[in-house]
N, C-alpha and C positions, 0 to 999 in steps of 0.2 A: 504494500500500500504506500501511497507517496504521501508525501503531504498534502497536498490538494486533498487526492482521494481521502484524507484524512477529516478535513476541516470540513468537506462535503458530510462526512458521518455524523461529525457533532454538528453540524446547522441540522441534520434530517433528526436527531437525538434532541437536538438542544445542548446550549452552554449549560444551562442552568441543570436538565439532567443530569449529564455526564456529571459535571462536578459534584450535584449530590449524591449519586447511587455508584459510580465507578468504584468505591470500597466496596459497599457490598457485592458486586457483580466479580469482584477479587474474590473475594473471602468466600463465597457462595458456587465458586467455579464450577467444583464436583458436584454439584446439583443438578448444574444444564448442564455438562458435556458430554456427558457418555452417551447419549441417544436422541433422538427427537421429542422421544415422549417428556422426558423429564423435562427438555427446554420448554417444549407445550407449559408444564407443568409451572414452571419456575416464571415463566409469564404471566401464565393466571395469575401464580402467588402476586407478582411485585402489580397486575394490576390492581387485585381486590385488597390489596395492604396498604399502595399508594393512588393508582392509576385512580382509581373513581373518585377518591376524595380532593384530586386534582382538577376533575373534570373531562379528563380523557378516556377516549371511544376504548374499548377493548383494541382496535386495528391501530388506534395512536402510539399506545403503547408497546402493542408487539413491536412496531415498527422503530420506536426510539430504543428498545430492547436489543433487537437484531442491529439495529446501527451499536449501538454501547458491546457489544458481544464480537464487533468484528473490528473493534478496533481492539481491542483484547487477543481476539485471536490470532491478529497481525502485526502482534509486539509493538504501539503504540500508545500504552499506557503512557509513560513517560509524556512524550511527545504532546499528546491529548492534555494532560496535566499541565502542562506548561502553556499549554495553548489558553487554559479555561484562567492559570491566575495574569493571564494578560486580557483579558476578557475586561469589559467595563462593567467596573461593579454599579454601576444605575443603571445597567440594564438587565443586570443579570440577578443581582442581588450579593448579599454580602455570604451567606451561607453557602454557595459553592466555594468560592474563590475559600475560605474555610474550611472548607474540606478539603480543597483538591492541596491548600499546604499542609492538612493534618495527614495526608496521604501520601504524598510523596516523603515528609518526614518517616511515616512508620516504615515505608520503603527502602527507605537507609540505612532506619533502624535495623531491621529484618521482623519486623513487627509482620508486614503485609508483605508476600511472595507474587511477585509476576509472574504467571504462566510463560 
């Protein structure tokens, strides 16, 4: 994936997703990867936990999901992350950009393992 193709994932995702949910989509890896059914599965979950109380369609979500899932699977976390704390926080809000430095911190730590 190039950059482009990259920054195309988080506009179709969202800054503001990415930077909130890219920890858990780490941390939760083994849940979606092994099959389709579990990603099915793991999509329900992050819709009917976040997605609705957002306001987003069941297909909004899968779709910011599969964009967040494939910049993961094409070793762009980093990248991604660094993209979101340049991101402008009045548009996006202050709690990504928050996350995505408590995440790349544990990162370093060895708190949170990139696939």
């Amino acid at each position: 994936m190039t950059d482009a193709q990259m920054r195309r994932k988080i506009n179709t995702a969202g800054a503001w997703f990415v930077g909130v949910f890219m920890g858990e989509f780490l941390i939760k890896k083994s849940q979606y990867s092994m099959d389709r059914a579990n990603r099915v599965a793991f999509i329900q979950y992050i819709h009917h936990e976040y997605g609705e109380n957002l306001g987003y369609t069941y297909d909004s979500t899968k779709t910011k999901c599969y964009a967040l899932m494939s910049i993961i699977e094409d070793h762009m976390v980093e990248k991604a992350l660094d993209h979101i704390l340049r991101c402008n926080e009045h548009k996006i809000g202050r709690e990504p950009i928050e996350n995505a430095e408590r995440l790349i911190e544990a990162i370093r730590e060895g708190k949170v393992r990139i696939p």
